[in-house]
VOBA-1610 file (N, C-alpha, C; in pm, whole numbers, padded with zeros to 5 digits, always signed):
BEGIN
Unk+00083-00120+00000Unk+00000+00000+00000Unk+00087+00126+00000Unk+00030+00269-00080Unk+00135+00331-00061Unk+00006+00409-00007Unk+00095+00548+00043Unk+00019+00630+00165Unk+00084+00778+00091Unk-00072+00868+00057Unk-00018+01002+00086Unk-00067+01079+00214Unk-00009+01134+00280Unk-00003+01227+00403Unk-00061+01368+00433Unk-00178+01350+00454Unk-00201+01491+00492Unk-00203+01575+00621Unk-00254+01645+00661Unk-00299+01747+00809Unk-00368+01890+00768Unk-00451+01841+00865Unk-00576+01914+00892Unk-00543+02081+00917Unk-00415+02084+00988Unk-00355+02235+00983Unk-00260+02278+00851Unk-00286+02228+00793Unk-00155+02268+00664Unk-00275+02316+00566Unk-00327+02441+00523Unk-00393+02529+00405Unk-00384+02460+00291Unk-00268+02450+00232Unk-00231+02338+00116Unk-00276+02208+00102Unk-00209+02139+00197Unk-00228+02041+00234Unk-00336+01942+00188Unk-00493+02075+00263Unk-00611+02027+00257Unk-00653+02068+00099Unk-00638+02171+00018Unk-00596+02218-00072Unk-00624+02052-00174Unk-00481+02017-00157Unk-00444+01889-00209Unk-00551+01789-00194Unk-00551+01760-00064Unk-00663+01600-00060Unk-00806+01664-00100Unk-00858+01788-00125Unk-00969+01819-00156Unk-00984+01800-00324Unk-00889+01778-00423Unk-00880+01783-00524Unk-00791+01654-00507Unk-00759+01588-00484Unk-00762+01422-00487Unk-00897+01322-00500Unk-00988+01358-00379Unk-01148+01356-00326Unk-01232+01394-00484Unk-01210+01513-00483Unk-01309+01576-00636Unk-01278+01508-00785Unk-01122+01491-00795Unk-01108+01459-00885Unk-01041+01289-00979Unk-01014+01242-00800Unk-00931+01128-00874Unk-00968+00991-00805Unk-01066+00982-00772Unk-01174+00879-00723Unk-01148+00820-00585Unk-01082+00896-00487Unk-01050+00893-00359Unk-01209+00863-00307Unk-01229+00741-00220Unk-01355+00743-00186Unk-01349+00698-00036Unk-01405+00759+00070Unk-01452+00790+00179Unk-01425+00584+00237Unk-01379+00578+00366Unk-01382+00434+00419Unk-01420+00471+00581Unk-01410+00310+00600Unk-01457+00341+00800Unk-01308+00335+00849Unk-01237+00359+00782Unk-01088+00290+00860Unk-01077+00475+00916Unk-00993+00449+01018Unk-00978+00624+01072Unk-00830+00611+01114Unk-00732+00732+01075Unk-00575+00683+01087Unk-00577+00879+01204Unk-00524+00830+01349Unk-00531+00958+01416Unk-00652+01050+01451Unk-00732+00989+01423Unk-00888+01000+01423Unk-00954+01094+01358Unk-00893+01075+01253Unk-00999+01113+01092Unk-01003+01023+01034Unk-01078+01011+00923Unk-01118+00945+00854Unk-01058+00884+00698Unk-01029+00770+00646Unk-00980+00720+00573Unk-00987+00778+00413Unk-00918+00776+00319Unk-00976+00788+00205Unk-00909+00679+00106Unk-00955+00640+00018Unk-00862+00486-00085Unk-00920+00454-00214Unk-00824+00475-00283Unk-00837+00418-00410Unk-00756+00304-00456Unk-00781+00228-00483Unk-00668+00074-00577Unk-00579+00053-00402Unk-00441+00051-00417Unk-00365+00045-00319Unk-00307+00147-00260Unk-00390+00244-00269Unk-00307+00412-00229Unk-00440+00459-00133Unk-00345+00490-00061Unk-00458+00583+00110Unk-00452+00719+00121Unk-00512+00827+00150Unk-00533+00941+00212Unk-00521+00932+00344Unk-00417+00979+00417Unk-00401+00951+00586Unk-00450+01100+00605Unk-00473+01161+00710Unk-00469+01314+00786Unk-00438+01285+00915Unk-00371+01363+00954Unk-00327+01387+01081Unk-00378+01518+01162Unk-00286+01547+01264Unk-00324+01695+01340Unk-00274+01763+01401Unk-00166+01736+01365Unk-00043+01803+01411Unk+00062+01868+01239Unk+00164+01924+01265Unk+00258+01932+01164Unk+00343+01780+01109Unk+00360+01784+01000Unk+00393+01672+00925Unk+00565+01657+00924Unk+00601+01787+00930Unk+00747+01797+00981Unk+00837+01672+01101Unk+00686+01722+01218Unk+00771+01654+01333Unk+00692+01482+01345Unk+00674+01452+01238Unk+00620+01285+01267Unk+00721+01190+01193Unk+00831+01197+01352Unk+00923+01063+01309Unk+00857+00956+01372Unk+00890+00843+01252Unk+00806+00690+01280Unk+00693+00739+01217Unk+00657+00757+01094Unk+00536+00792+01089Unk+00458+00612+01052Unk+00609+00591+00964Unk+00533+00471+00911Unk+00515+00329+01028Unk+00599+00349+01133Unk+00562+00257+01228Unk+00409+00300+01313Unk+00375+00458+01318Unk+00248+00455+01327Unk+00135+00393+01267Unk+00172+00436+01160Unk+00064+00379+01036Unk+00040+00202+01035Unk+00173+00184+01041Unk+00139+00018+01133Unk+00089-00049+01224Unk+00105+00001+01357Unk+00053-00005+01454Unk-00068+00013+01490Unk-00114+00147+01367Unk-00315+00160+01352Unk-00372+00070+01258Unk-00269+00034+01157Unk-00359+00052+00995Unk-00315-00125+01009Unk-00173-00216+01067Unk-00155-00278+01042Unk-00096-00373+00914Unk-00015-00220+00828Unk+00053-00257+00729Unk+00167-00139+00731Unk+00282-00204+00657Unk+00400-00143+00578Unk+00416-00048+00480Unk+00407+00100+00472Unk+00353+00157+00397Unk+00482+00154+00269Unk+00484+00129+00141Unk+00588+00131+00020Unk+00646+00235+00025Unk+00580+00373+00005Unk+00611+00511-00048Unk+00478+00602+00016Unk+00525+00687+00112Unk+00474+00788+00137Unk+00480+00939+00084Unk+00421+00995+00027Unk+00410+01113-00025Unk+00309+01177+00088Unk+00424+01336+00079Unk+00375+01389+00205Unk+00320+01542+00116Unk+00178+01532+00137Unk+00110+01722+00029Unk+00117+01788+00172Unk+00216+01896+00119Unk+00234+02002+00217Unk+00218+02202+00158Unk+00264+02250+00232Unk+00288+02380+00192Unk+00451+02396+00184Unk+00462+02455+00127Unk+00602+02561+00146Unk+00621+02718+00201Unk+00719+02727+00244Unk+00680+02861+00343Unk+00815+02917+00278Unk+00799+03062+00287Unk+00963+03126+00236Unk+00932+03279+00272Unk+01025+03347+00315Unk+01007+03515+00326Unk+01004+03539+00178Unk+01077+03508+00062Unk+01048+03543-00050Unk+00923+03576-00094Unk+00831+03423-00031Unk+00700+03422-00084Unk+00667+03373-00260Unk+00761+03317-00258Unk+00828+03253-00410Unk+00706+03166-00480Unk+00627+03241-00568Unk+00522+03107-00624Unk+00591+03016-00657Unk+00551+02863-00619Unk+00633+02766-00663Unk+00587+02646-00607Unk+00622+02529-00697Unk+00541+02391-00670Unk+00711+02309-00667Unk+00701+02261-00563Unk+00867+02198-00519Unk+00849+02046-00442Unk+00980+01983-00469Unk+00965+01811-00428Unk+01093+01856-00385Unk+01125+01743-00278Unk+01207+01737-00187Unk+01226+01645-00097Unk+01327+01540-00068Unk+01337+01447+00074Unk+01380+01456+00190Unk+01337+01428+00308Unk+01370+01499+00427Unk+01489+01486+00490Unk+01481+01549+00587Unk+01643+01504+00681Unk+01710+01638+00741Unk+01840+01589+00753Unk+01933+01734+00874Unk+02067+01635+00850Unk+02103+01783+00754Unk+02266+01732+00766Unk+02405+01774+00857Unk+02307+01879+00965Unk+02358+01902+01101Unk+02227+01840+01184Unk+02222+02028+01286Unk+02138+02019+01396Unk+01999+02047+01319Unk+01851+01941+01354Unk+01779+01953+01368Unk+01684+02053+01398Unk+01665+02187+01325Unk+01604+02307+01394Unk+01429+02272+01341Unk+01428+02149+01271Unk+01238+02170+01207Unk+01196+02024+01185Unk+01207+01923+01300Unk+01213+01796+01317Unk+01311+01703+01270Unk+01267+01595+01298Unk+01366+01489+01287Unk+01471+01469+01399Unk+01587+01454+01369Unk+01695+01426+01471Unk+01844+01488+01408Unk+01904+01535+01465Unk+02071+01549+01398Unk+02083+01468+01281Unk+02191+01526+01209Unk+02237+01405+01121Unk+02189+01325+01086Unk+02065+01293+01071Unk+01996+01186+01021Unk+01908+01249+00917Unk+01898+01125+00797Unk+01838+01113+00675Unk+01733+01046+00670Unk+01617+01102+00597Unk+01512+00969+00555Unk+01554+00932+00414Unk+01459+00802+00366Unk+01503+00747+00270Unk+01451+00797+00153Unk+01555+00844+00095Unk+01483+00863-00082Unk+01462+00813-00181Unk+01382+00839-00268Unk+01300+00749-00348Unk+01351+00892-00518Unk+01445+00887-00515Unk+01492+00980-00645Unk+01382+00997-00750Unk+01352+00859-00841Unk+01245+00841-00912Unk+01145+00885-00922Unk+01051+00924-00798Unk+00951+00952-00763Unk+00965+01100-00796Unk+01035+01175-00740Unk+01100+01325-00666Unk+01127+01358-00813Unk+01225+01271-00891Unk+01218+01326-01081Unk+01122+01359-01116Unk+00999+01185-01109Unk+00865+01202-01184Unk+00792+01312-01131Unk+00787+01364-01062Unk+00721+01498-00945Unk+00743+01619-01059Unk+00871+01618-01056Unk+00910+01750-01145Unk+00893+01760-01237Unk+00882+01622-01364Unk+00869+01657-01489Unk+00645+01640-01503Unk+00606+01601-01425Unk+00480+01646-01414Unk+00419+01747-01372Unk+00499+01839-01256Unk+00444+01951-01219Unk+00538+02062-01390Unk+00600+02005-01404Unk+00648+02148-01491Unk+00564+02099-01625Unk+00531+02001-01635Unk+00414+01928-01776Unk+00287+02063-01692Unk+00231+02023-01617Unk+00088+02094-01580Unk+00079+02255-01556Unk+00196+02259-01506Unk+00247+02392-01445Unk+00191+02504-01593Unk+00045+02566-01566Unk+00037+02674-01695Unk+00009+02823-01574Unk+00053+02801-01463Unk+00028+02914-01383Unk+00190+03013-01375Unk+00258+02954-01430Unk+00400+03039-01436Unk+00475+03050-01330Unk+00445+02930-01252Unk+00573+02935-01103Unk+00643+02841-01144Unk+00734+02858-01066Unk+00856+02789-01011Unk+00898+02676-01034Unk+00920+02611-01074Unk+00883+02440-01034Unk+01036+02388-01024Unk+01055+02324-00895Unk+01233+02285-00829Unk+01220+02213-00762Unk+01321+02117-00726Unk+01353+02053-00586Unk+01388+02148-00553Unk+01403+02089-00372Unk+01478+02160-00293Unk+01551+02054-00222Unk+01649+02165-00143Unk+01740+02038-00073Unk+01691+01996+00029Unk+01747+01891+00081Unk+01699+01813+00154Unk+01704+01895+00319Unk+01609+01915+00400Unk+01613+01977+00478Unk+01466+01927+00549Unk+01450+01960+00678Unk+01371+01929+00795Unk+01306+01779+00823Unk+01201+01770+00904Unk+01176+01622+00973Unk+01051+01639+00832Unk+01012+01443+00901Unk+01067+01377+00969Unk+01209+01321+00865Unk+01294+01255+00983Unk+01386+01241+00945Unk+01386+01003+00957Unk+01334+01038+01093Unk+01316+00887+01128Unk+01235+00831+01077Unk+01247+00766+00907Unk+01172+00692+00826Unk+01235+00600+00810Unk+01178+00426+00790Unk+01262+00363+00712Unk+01201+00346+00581Unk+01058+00344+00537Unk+01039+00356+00434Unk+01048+00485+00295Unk+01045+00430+00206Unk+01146+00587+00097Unk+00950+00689+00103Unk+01017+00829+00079Unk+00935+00918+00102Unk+00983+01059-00009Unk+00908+01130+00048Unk+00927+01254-00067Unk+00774+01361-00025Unk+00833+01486-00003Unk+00734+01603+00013Unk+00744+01652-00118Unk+00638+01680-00158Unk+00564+01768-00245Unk+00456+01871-00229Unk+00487+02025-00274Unk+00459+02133-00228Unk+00451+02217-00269Unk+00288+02342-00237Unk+00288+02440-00254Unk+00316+02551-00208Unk+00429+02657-00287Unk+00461+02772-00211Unk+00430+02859-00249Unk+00454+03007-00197Unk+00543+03017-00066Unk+00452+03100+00046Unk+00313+03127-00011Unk+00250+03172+00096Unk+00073+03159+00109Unk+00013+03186+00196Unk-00109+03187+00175Unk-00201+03195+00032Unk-00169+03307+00016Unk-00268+03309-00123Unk-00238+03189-00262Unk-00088+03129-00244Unk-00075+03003-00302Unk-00116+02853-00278Unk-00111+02862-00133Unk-00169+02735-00072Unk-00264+02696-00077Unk-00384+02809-00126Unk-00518+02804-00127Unk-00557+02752-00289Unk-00492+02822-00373Unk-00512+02821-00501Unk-00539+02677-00575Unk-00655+02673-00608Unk-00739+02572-00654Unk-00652+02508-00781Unk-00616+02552-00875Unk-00513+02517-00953Unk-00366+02457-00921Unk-00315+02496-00823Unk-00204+02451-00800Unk-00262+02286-00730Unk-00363+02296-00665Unk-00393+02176-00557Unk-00414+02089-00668Unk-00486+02128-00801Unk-00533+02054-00907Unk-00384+01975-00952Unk-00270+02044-00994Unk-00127+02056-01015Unk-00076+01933-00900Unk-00074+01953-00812Unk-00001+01875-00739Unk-00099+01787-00690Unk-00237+01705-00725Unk-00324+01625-00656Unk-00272+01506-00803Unk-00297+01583-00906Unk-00205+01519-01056Unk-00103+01468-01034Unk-00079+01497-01021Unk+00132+01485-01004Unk+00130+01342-00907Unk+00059+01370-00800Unk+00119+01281-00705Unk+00065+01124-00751Unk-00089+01154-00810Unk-00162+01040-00868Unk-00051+00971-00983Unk+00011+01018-01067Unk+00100+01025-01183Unk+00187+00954-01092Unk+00262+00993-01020Unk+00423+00911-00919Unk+00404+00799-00888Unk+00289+00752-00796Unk+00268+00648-00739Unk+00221+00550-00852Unk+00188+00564-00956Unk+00143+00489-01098Unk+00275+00432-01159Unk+00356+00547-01139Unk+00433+00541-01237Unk+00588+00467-01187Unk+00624+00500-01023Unk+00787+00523-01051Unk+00812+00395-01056Unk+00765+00277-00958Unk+00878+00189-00959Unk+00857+00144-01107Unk+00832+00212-01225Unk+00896+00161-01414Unk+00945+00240-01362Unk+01035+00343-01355Unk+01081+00466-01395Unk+01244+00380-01432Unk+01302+00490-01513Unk+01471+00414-01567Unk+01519+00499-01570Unk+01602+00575-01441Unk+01690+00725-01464Unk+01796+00666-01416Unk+01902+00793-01441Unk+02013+00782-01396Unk+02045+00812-01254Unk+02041+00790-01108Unk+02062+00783-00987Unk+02167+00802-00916Unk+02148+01005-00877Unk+02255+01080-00831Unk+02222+01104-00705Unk+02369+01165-00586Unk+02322+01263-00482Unk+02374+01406-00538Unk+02309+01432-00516Unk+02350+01619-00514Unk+02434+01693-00448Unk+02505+01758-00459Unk+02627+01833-00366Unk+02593+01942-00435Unk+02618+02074-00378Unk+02598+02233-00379Unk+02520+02338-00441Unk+02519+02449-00456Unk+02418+02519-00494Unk+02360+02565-00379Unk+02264+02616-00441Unk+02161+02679-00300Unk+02074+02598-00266Unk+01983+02664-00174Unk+01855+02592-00154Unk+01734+02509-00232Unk+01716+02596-00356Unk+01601+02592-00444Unk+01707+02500-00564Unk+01799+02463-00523Unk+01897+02354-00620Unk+01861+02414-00775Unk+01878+02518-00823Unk+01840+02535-00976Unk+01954+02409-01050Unk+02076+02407-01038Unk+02183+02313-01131Unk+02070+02156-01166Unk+02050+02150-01029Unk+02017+01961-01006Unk+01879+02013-01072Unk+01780+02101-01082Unk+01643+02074-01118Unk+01679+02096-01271Unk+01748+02152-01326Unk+01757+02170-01499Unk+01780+02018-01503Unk+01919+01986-01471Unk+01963+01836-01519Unk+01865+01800-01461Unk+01773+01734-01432Unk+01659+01659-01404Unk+01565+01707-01513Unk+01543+01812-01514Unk+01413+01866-01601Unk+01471+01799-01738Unk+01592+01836-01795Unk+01648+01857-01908Unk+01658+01700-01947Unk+01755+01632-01839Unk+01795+01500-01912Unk+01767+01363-01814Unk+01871+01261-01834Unk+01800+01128-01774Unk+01839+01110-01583Unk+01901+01228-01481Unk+01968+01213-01361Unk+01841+01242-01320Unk+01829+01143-01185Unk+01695+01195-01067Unk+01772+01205-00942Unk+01781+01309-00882Unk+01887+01315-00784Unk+01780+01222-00638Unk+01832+01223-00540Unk+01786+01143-00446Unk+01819+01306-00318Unk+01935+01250-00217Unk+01928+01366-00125Unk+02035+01452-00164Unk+02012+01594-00180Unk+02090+01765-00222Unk+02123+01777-00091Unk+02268+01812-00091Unk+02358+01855+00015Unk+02363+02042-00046Unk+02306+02154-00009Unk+02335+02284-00039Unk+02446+02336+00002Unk+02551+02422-00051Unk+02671+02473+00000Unk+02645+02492+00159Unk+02513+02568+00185Unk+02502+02643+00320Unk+02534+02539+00433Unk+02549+02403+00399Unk+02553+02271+00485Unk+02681+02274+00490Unk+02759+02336+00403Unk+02903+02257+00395Unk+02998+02304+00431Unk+03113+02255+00516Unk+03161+02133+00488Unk+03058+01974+00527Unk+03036+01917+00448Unk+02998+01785+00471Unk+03088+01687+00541Unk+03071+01641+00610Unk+03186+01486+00659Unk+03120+01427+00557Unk+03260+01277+00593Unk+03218+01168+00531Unk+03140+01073+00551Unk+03062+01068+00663Unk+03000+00980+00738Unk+02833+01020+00677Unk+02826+01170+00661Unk+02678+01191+00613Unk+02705+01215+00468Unk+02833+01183+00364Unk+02812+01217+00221Unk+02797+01057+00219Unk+02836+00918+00251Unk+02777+00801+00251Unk+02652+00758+00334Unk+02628+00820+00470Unk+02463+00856+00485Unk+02362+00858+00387Unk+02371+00972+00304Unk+02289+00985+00178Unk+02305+00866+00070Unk+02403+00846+00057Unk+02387+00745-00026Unk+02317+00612-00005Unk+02350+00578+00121Unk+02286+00463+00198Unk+02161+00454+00237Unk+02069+00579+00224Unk+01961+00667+00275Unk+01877+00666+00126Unk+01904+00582+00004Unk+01827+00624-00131Unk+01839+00445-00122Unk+01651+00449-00133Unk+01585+00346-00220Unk+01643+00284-00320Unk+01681+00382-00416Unk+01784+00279-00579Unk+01915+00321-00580Unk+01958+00213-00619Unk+02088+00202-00639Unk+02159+00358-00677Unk+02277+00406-00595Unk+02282+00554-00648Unk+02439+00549-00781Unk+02447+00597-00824Unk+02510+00603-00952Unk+02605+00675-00976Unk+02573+00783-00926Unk+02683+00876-00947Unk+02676+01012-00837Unk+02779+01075-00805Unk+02809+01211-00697Unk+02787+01307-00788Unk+02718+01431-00826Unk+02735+01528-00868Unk+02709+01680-00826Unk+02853+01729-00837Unk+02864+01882-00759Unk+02885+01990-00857Unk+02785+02122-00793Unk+02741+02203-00838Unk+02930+02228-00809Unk+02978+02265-00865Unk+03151+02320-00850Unk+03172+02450-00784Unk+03083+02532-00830Unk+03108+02702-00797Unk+03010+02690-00658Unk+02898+02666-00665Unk+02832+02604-00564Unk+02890+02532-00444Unk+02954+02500-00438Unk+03054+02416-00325Unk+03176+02434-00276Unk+03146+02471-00146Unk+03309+02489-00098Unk+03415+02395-00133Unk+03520+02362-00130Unk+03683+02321-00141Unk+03660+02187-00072Unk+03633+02197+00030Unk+03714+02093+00081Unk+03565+01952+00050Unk+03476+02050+00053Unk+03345+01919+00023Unk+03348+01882-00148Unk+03411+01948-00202Unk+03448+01875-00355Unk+03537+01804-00341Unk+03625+01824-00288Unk+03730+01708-00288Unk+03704+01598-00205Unk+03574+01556-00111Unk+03548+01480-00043Unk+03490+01380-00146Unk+03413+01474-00222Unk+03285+01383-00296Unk+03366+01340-00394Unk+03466+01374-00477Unk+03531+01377-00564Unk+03618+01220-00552Unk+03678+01225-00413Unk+03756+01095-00336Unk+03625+00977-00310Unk+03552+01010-00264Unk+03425+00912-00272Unk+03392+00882-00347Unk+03351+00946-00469Unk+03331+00874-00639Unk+03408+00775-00602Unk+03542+00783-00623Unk+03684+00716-00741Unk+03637+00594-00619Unk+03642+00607-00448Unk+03651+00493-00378Unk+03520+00405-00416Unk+03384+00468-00439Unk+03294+00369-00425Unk+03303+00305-00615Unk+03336+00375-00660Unk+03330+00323-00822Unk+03207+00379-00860Unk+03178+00523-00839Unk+03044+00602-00881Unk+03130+00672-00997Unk+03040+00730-01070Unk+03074+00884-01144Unk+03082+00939-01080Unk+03171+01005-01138Unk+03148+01193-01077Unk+03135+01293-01148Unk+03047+01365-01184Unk+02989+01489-01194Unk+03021+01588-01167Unk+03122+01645-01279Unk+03149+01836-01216Unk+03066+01923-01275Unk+02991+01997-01246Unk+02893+02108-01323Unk+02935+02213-01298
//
C-alpha cells in the first residue's frame, strides 16, 4: 500500500486531498488513521493527521501499529513557506545534515526514493500553466526517522498560493501520476552536492535529461563529513550512480570529499 499524508492544519495540504477527493476517485472508508477518517483508491490511502507533518518521526511505524501494514512510499502534500514568498510547486526528501532546527533528529536522513522526486518535477512542470517555479529543494527538515522511501511535495510560498485551486489541481495530478508510475521509472541515480537551496543546477539536469537526484547537500551545509556524504547514499531506495557537484556552488574541501568518494565507491562523478 502506498500512503499520501495529509494534516488538517496545513492550508495546502487540505488544498491537495480536496482535489484528490473531487477529482481522482479517492472514496470515503470506515478505517480512521489519528482519528480522521480514511480515504482509498486501488492500493493508495489518504491519511490526515493533526499536528505538523514535519515533526512525525516513525510515521510509518504509526501507520502500522493503527492501519496494520508497511507503507511502500509515502508522499507527504504540504505547503512551502519562504520570506520570499516565491510562487512555486517543489519536491524534496527529508532530513538534517547538522542540527535539527524543524524535526527529525541530527544528522539523520530519511530514505529517498529519487524516481519519484524526478517524476514529481517533470509532471508539475508538464501541468504547471500558472508560471511558477517548479524545483527541488534540498533536503532539509523532519521527519527524518523513516525507514520507508518518502518525498514532500509542495505548494509555495505563501497563503494566497496554498489556497489556489489550480495549484492543488497541479499537485493532486502529479502525485496520482508518481505512485502509478515510478517503480517503471529508468533514470540515472545521483546525490546532489551544492548550490543553493532551491537547487536550480540539479532541477535543470533533471528537467532537461535522464539524472533523478535522491538527497541535495546545499553549500550552506558545507563542509559535509564523510559519514553523512555516505549517509545519503545509503539513505536512497535505488541504487545511487553517481556524486554530482554544483563546483562554484561548493566549498573546497566538500568537492574534494565527494570527488575521493566517487573514485573509492566506483560512482561517477559529476562536475557542473
Amino acid at each position: 500500500m502506498k500512503v499520501i499524508m495529509t494534516t488538517k492544519i496545513d492550508k495546502a495540504s487540505m488544498n491537495i486531498k480536496e482535489k484528490l477527493v473531487e477529482n481522482f476517485g479517492f472514496k470515503e472508508t470506515e478505517l480512521v488513521f489519528d482519528g480522521n477518517q480514511i480515504y482509498k483508491k486501488g492500493d493508495t490511502l489518504i491519511l490526515t493527521t493533526n499536528e505538523e507533518m514535519i515533526y512525525y518521526d516513525n510515521l510509518d511505524r504509526a501507520i502500522e501499529t493503527q492501519l496494520g501494514f508497511r507503507p511502500e512510499l509515502i508522499a507527504f502534500a504540504s505547503r512551502h513557506s519562504s520570506k520570499q514568498k516565491l510562487p512555486a510547486l517543489t519536491t524534496h526528501v527529508t532530513g538534517n545534515w547538522g542540527s535539527a532546527m524543524y524535526g527529525g533528529k541530527d544528522e539523520s536522513l530519511a530514505v529517498a526514493v529519487p524516481s519519484a522526486m524526478k517524476l514529481a518535477l517533470l509532471k508539475m512542470n508538464e501541468l504547471n500553466d500558472l508560471g511558477w517555479t517548479v524545483c527541488y529543494e534540498a533536503t532539509h527538515h523532519g521527519p527524518s526517522e523513516l525507514d520507508v522511501p518518502s518525498f514532500f511535495i509542495e505548494i509555495g510560498s505563501s497563503e494566497e498560493e496554498w489556497v489556489n485551486d489550480r495549484a492543488g489541481e497541479i499537485i493532486a495530478e502529479t502525485i496520482v501520476y508518481v505512485l502509478e508510475n515510478y517503480k517503471d521509472a529508468k533514470f540515472k541515480t545521483a546525490i546532489g552536492i551544492g548550490g543553493g537551496h532551491y537547487a536550480p543546477k540539479q532541477t535543470k539536469r533533471a528537467l532537461e535529461g535522464d539524472m533523478a537526484f535522491g538527497h541535495i547537500a546545499p553549500k550552506y551545509v558545507h563542509p559535509l563529513s564523510r559519514e553523512m556524504l555516505l549517509k545519503a547514499i545509503e539513505r536512497t531506495a535505488e541504487k545511487v550512480e553517481a556524486i554530482y557537484v554544483d563546483w562554484k556552488g561548493s566549498k573546497g574541501e566538500t568537492r574534494q570529499l565527494a570527488r575521493s568518494l566517487a573514485e573509492e565507491l566506483g560512482l561517477e562523478f559529476i562536475r557542473d
